[in-house]
N, CA, C and O atoms as a Tinker XYZ file with bonds, in Angstrom:
   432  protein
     1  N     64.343000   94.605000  156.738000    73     2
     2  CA    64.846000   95.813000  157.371000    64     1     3
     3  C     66.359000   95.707000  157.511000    63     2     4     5
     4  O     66.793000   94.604000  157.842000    81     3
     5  N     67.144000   96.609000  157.324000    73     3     6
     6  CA    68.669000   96.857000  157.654000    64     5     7
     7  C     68.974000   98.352000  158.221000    63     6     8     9
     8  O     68.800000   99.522000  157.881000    81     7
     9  N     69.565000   97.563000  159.345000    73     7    10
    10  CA    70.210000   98.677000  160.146000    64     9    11
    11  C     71.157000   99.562000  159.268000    63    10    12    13
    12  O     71.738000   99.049000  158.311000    81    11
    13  N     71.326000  100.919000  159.585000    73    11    14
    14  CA    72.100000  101.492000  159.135000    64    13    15
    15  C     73.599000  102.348000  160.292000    63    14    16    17
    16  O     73.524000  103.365000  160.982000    81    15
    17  N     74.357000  101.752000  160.151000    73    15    18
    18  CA    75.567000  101.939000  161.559000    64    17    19
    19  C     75.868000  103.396000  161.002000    63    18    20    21
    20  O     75.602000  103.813000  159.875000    81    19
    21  N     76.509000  104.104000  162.089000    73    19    22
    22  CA    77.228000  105.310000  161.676000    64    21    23
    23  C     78.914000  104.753000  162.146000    63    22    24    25
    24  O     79.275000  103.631000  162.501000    81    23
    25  N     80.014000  106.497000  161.920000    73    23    26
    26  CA    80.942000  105.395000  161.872000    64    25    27
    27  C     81.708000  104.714000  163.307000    63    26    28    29
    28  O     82.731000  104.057000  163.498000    81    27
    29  N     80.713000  105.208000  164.094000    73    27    30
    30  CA    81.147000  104.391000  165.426000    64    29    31
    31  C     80.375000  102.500000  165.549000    63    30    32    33
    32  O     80.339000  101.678000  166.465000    81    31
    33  N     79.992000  102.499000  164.447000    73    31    34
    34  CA    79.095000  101.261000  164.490000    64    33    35
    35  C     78.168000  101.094000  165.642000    63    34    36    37
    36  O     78.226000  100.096000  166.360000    81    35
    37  N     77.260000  102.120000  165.842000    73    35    38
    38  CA    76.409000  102.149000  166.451000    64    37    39
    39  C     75.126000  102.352000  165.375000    63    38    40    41
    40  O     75.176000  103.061000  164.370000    81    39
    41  N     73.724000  101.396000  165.917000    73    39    42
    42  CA    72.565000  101.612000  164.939000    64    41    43
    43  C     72.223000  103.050000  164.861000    63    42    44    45
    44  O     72.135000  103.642000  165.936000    81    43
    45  N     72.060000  103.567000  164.006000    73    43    46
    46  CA    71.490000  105.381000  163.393000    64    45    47
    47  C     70.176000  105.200000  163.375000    63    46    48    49
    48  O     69.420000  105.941000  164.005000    81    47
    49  N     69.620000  103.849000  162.403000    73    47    50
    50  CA    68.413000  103.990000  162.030000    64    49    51
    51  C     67.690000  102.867000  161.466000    63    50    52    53
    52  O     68.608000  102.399000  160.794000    81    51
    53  N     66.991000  102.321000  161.317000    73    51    54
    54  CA    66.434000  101.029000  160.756000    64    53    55
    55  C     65.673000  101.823000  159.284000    63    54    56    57
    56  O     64.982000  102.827000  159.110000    81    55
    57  N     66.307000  100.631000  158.313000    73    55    58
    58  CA    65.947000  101.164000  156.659000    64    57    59
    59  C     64.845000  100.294000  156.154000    63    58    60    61
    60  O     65.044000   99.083000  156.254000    81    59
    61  N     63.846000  100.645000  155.688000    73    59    62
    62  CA    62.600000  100.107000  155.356000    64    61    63
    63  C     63.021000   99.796000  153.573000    63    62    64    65
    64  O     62.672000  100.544000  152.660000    81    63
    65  N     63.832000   98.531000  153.403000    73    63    66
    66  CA    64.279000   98.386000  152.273000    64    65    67
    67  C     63.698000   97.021000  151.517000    63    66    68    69
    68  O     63.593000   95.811000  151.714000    81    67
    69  N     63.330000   98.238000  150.321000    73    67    70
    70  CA    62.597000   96.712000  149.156000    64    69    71
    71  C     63.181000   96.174000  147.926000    63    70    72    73
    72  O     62.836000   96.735000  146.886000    81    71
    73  N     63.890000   95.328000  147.856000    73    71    74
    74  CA    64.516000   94.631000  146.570000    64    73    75
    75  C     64.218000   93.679000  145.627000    63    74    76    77
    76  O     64.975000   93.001000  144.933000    81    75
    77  N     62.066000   93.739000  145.738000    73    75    78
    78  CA    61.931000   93.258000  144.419000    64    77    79
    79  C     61.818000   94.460000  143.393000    63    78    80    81
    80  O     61.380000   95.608000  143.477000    81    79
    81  N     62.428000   93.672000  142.342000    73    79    82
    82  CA    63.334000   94.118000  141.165000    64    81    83
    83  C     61.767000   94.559000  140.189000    63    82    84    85
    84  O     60.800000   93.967000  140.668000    81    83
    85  N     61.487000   95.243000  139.256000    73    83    86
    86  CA    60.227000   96.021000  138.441000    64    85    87
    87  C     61.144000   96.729000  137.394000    63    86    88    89
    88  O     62.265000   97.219000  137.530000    81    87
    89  N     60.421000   96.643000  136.436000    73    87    90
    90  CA    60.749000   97.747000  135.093000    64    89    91
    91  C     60.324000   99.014000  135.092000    63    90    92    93
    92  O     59.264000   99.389000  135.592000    81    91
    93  N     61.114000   99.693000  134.545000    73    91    94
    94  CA    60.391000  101.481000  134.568000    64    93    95
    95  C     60.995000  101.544000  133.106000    63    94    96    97
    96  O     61.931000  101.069000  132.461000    81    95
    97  N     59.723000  102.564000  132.926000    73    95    98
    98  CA    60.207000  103.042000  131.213000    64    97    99
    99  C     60.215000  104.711000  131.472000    63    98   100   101
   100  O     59.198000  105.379000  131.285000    81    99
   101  N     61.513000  105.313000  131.935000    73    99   102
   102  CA    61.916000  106.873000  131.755000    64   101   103
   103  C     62.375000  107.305000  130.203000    63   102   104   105
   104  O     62.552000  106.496000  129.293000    81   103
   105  N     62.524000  108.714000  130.103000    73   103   106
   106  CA    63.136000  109.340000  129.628000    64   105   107
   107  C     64.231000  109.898000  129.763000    63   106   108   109
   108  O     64.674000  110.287000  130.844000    81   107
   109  N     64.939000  110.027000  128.387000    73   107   110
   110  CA    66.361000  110.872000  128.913000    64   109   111
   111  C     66.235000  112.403000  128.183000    63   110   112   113
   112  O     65.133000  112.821000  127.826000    81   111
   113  N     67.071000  112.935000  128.059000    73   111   114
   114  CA    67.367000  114.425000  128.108000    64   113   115
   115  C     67.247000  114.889000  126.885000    63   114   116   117
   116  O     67.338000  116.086000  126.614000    81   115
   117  N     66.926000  113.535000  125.645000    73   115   118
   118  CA    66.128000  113.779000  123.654000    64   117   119
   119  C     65.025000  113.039000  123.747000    63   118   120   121
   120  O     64.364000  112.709000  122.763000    81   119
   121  N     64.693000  112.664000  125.169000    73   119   122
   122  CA    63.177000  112.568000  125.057000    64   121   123
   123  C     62.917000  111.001000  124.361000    63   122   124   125
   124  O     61.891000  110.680000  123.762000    81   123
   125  N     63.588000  110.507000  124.495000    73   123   126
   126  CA    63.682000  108.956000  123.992000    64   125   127
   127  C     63.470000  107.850000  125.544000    63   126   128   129
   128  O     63.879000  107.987000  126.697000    81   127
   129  N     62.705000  106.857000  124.919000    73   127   130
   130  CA    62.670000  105.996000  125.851000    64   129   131
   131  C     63.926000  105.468000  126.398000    63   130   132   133
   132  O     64.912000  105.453000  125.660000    81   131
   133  N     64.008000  105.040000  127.582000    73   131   134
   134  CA    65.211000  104.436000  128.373000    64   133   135
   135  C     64.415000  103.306000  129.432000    63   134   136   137
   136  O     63.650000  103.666000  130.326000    81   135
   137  N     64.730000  102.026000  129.163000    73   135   138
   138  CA    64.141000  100.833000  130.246000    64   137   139
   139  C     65.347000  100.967000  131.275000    63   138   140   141
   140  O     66.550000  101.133000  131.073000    81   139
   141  N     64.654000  100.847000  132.380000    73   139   142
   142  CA    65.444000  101.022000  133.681000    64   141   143
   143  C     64.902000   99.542000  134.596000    63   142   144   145
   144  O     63.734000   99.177000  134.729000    81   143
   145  N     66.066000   98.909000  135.113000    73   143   146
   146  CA    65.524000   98.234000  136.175000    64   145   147
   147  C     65.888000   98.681000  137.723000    63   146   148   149
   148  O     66.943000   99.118000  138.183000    81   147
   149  N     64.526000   98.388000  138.399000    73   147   150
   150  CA    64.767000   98.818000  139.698000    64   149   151
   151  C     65.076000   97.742000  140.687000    63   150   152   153
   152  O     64.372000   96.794000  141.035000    81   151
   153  N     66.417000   98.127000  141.112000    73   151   154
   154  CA    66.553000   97.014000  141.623000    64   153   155
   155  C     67.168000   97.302000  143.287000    63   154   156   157
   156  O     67.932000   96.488000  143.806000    81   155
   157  N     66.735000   98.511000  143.978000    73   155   158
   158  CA    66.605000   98.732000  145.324000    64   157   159
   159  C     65.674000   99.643000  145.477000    63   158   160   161
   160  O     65.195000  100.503000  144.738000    81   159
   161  N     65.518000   99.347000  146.442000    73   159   162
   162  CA    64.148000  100.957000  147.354000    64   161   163
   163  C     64.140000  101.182000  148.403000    63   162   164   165
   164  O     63.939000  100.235000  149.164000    81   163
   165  N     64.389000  102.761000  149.070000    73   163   166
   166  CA    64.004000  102.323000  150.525000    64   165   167
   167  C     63.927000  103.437000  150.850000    63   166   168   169
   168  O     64.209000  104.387000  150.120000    81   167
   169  N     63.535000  103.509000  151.988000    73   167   170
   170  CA    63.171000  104.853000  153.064000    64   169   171
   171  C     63.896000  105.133000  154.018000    63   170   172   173
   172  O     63.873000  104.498000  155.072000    81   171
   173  N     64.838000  106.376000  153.737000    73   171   174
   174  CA    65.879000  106.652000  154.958000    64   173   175
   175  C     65.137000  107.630000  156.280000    63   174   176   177
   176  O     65.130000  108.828000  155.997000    81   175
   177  N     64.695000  107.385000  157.270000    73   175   178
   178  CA    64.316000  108.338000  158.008000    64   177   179
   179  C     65.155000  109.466000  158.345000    63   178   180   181
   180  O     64.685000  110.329000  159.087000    81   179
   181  N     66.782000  109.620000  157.732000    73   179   182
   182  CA    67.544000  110.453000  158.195000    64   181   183
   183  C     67.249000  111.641000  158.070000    63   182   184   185
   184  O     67.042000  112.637000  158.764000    81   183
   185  N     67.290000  111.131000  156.382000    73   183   186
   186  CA    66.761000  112.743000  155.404000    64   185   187
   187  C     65.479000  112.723000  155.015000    63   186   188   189
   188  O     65.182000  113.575000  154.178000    81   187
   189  N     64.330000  111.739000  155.509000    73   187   190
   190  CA    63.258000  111.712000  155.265000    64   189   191
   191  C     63.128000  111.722000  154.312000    63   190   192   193
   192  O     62.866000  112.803000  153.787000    81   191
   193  N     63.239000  110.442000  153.443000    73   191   194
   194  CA    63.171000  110.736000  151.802000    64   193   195
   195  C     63.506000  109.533000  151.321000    63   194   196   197
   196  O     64.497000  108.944000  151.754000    81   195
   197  N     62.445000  108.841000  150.034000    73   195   198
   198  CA    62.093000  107.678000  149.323000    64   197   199
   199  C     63.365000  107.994000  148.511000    63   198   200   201
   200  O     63.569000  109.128000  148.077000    81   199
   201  N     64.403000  106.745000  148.272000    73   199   202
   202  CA    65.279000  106.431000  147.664000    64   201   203
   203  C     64.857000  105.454000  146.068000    63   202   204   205
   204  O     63.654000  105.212000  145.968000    81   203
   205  N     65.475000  105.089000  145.265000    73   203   206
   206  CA    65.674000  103.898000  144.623000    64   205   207
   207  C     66.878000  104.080000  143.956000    63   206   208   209
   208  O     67.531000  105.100000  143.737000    81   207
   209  N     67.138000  102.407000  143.545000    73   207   210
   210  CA    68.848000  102.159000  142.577000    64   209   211
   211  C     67.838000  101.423000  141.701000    63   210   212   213
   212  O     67.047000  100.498000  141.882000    81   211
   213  N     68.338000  102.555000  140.221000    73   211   214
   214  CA    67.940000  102.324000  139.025000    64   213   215
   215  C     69.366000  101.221000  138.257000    63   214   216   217
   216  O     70.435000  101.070000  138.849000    81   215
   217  N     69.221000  100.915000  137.611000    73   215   218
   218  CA    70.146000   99.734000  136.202000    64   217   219
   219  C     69.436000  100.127000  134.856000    63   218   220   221
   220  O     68.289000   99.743000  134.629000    81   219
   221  N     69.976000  100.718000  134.177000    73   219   222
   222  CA    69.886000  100.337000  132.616000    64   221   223
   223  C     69.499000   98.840000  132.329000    63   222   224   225
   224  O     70.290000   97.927000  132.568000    81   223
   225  N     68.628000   98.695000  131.964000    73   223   226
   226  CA    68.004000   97.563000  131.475000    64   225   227
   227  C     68.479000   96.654000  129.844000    63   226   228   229
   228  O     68.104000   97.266000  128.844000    81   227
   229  N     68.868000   95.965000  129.703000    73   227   230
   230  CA    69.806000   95.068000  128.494000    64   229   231
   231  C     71.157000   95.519000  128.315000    63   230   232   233
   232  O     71.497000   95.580000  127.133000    81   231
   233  N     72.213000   95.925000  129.350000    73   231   234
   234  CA    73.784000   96.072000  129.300000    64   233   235
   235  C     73.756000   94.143000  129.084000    63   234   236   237
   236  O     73.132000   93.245000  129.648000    81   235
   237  N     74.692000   94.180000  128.071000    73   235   238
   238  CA    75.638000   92.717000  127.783000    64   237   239
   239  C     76.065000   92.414000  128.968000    63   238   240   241
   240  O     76.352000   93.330000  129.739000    81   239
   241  N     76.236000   90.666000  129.480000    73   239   242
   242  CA    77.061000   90.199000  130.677000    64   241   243
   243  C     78.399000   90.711000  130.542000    63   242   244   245
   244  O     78.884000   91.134000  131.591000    81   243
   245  N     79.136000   90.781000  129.479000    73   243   246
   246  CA    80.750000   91.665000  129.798000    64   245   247
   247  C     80.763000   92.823000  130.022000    63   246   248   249
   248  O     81.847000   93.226000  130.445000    81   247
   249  N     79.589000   93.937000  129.859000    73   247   250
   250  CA    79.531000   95.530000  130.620000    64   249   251
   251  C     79.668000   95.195000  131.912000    63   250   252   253
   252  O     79.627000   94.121000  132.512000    81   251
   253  N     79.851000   96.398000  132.256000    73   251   254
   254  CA    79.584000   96.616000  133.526000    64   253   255
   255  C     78.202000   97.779000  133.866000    63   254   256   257
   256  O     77.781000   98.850000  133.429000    81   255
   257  N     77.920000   96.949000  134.740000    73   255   258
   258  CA    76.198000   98.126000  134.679000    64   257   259
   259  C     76.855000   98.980000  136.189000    63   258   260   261
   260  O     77.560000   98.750000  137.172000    81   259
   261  N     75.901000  100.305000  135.424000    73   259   262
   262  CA    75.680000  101.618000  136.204000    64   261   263
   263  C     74.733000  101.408000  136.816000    63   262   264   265
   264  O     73.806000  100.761000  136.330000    81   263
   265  N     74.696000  101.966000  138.229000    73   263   266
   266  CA    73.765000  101.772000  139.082000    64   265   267
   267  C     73.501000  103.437000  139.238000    63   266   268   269
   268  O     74.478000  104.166000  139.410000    81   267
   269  N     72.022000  104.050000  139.166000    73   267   270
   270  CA    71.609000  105.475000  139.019000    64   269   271
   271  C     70.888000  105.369000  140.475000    63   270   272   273
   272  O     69.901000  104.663000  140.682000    81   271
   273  N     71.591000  106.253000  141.544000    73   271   274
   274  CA    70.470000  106.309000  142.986000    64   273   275
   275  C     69.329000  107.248000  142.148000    63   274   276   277
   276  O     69.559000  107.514000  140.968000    81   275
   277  N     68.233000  107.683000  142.726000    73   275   278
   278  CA    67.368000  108.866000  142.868000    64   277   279
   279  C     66.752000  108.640000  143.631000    63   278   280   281
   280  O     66.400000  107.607000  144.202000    81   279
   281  N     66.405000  110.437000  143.774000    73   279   282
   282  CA    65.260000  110.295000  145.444000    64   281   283
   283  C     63.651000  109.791000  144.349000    63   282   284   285
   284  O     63.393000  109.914000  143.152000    81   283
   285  N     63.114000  109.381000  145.193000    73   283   286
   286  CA    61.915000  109.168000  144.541000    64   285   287
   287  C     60.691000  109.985000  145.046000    63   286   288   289
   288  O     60.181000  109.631000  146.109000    81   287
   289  N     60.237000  110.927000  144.449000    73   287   290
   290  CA    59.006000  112.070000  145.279000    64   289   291
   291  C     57.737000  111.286000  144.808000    63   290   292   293
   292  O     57.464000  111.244000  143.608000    81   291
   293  N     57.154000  110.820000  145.510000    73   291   294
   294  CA    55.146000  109.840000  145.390000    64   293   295
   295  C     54.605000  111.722000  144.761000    63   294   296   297
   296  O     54.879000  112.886000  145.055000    81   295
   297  N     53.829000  111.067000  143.898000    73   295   298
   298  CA    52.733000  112.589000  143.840000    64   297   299
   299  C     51.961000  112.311000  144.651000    63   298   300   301
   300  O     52.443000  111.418000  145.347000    81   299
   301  N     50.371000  112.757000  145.175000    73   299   302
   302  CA    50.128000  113.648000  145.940000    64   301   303
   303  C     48.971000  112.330000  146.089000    63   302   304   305
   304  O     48.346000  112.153000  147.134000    81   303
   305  N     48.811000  111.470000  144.894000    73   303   306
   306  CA    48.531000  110.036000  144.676000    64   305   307
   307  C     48.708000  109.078000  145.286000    63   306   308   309
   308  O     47.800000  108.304000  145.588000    81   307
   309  N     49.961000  108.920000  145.607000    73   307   310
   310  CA    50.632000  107.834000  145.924000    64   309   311
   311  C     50.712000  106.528000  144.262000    63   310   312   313
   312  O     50.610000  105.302000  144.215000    81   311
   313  N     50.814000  107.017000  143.749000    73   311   314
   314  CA    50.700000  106.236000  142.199000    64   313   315
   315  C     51.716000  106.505000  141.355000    63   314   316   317
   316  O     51.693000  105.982000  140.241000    81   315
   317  N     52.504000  107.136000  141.628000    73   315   318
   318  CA    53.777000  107.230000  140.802000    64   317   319
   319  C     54.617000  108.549000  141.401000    63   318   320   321
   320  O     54.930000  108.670000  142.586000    81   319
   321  N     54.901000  109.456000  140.403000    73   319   322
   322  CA    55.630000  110.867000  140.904000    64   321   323
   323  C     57.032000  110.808000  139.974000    63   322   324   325
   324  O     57.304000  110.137000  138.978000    81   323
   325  N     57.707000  111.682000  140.643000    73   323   326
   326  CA    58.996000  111.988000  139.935000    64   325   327
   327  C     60.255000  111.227000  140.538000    63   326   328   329
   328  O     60.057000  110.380000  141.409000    81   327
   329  N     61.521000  111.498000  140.108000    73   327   330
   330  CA    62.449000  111.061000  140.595000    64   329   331
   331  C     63.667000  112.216000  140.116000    63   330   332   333
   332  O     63.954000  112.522000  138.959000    81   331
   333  N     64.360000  112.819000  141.565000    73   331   334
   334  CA    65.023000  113.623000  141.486000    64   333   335
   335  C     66.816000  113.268000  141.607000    63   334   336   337
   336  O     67.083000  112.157000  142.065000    81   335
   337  N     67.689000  113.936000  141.317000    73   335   338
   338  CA    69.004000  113.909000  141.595000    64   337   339
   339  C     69.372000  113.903000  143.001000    63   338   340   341
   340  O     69.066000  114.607000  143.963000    81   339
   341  N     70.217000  112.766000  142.801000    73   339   342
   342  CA    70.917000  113.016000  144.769000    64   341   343
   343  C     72.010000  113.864000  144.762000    63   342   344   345
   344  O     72.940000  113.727000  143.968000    81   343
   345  N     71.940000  114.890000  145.751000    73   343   346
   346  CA    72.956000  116.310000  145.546000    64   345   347
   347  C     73.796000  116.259000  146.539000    63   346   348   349
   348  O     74.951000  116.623000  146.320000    81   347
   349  N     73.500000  115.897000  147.577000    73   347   350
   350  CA    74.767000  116.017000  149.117000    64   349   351
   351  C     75.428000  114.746000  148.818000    63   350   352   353
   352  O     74.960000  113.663000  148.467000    81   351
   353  N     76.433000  115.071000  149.005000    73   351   354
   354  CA    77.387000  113.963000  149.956000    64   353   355
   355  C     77.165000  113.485000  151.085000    63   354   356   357
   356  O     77.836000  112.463000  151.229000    81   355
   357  N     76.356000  113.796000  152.243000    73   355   358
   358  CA    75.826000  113.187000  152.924000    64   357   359
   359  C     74.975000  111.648000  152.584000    63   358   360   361
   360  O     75.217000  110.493000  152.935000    81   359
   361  N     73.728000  112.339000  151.616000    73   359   362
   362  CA    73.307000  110.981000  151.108000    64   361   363
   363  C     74.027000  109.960000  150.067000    63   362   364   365
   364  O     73.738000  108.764000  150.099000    81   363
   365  N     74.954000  110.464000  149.163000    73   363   366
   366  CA    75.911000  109.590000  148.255000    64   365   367
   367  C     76.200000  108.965000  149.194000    63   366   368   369
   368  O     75.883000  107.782000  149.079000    81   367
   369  N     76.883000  109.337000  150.505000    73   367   370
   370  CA    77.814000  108.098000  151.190000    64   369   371
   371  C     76.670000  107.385000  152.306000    63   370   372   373
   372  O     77.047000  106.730000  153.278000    81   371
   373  N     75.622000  107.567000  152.073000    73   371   374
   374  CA    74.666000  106.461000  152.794000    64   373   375
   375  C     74.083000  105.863000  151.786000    63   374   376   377
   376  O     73.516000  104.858000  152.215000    81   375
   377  N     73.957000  105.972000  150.761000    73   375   378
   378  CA    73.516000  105.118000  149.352000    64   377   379
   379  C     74.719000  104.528000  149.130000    63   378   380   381
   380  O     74.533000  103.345000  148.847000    81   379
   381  N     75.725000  104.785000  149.132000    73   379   382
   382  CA    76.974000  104.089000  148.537000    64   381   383
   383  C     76.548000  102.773000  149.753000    63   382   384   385
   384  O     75.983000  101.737000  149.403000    81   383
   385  N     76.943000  103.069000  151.177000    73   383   386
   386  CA    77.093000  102.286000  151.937000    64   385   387
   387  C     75.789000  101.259000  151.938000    63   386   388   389
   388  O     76.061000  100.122000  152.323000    81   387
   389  N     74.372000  101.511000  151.551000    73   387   390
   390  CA    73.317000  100.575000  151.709000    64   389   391
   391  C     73.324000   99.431000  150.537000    63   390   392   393
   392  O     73.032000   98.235000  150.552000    81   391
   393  N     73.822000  100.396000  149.430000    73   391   394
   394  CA    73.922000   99.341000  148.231000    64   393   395
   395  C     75.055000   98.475000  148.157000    63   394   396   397
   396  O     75.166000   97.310000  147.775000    81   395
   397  N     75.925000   99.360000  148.639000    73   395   398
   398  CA    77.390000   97.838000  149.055000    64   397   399
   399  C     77.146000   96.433000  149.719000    63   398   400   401
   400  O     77.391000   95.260000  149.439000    81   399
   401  N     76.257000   97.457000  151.214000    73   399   402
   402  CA    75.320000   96.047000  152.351000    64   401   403
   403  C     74.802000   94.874000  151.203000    63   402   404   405
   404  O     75.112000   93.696000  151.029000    81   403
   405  N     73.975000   95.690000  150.601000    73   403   406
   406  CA    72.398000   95.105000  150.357000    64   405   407
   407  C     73.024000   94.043000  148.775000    63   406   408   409
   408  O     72.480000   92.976000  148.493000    81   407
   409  N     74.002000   94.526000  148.087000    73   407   410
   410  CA    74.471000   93.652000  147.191000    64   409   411
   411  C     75.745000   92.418000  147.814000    63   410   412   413
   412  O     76.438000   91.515000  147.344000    81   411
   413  N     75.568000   92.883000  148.754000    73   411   414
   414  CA    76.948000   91.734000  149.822000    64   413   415
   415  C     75.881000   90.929000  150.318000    63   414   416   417
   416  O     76.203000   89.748000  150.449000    81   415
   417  N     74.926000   91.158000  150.575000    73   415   418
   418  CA    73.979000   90.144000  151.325000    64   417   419
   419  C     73.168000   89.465000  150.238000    63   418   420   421
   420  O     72.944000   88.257000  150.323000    81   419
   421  N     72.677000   90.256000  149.121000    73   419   422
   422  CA    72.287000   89.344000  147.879000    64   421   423
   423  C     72.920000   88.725000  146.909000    63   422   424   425
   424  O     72.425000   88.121000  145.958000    81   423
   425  N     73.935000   88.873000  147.148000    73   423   426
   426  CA    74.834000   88.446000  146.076000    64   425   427
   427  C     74.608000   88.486000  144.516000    63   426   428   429
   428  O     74.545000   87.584000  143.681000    81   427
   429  N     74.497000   89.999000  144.416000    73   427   430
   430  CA    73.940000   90.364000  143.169000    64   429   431
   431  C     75.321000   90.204000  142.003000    63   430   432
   432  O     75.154000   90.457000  140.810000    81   431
């Protein structure tokens, strides 16, 4: 679990965050496979809404890898679902700030 401070550094919210790492095989926008690694997850109670930080899967050690947030929607299953675009600035700058934490503490 990691607290999430606002900017008075007071706790906002406790983050239900998972960082074992899994493969996903998406699509992109010609419909071609794309391996993704997942390598955060978590549940913000702010905006009520399943997060993950995707990685392109085989960037060379001299790239630099892109890290892709999306919200993650469960279908109706709980067995998979979709994964949508993050649109506010509200949530960019609480994803920016969890993945900064969460790679300062793992030393990714």
């Amino acid at each position: 679990m990691t607290e999430f401070k606002n900017e008075n550094e007071e706790v906002q919210e406790t983050l239900d965050i998972n960082n074992e790492e899994e493969l996903l095989t998406l699509y992109d926008e010609d419909n071609n496979e794309v391996l993704y690694r997942k390598v955060l997850e978590f549940y913000n109670p702010q905006f009520d809404k399943n997060y993950v930080i995707l990685a392109e899967e085989g960037a060379s050690d001299d790239e630099e890898i892109e890290l892709i947030p999306m919200i993650n929607v469960p279908n109706e299953e709980g067995d998979g679902g979709r994964f949508l675009p993050v649109e506010t600035d509200e949530e960019w700058d609480m994803i920016e700030e969890i993945v900064n934490t969460e790679i300062d503490e793992e030393n990714f």
